[in-house]
C-alpha positions in Angstrom: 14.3 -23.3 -171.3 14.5 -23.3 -167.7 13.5 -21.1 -165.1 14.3 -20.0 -161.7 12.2 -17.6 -159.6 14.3 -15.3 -157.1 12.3 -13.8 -154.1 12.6 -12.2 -151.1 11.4 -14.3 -147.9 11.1 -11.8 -144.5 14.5 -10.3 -145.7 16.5 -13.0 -146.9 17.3 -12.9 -150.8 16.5 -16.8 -152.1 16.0 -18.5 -155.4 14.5 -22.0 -156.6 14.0 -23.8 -160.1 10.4 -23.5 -161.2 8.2 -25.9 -163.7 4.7 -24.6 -164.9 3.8 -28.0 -164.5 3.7 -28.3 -161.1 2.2 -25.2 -159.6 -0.4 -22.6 -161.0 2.3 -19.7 -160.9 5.3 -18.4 -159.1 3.4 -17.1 -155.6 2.7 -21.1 -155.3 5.8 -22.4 -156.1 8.0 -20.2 -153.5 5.1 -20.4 -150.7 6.0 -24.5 -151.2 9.6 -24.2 -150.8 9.0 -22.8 -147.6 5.9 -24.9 -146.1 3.8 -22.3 -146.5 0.2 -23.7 -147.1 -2.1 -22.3 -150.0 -5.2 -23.9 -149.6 -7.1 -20.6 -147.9 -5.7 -18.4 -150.3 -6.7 -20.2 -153.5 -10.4 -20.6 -151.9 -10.0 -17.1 -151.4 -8.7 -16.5 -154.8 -11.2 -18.1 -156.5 -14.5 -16.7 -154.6 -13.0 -12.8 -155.4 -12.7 -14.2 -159.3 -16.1 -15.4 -159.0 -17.4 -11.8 -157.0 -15.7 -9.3 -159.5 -14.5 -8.7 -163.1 -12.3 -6.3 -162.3 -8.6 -7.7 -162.7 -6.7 -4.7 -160.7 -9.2 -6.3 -157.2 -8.0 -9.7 -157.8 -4.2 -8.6 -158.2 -4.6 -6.3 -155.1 -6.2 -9.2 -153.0 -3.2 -11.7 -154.5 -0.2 -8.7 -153.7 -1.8 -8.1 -150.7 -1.8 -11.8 -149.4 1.7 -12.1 -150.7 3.2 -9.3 -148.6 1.0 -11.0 -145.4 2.6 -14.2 -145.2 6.7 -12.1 -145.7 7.2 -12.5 -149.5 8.6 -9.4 -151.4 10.4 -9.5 -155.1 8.9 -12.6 -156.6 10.6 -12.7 -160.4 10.8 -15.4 -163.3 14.0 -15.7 -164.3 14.7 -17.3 -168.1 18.2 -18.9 -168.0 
């Protein structure tokens, strides 16, 4: 089955084709089609995992760091 993620990057509808088995989920895949580095944010990521339990902080800290860098709308799509 493929996939294709649609998104919104600083106002301007886009979509690409997506694999699992190249990036950890969708946020990486769409910052990579447009150069945008990762590396702080998974460091980032990872020492919130490590300081909390609570899901709903590391989601806020991953939606928040998503809307910083111009992303909006990130879906899966199933074709």
């Amino acid at each position: 089955m493929a996939l294709t993620i649609s998104y919104t990057f600083k106002g301007v509808n886009k979509s690409i084709g997506y694999a699992n088995d190249k990036f950890h989920d969708a946020f990486e895949a769409v910052a990579a089609a447009e150069g945008i580095d990762t590396s702080d944010y998974l460091n980032m990521e990872q020492a919130v995992k490590m300081s909390t339990r609570d899901k709903k902080t590391v989601r806020n800290f991953r939606d928040t760091y998503i809307r910083q860098k111009g992303f909006t709308d990130i879906k899966v799509v199933r074709d």
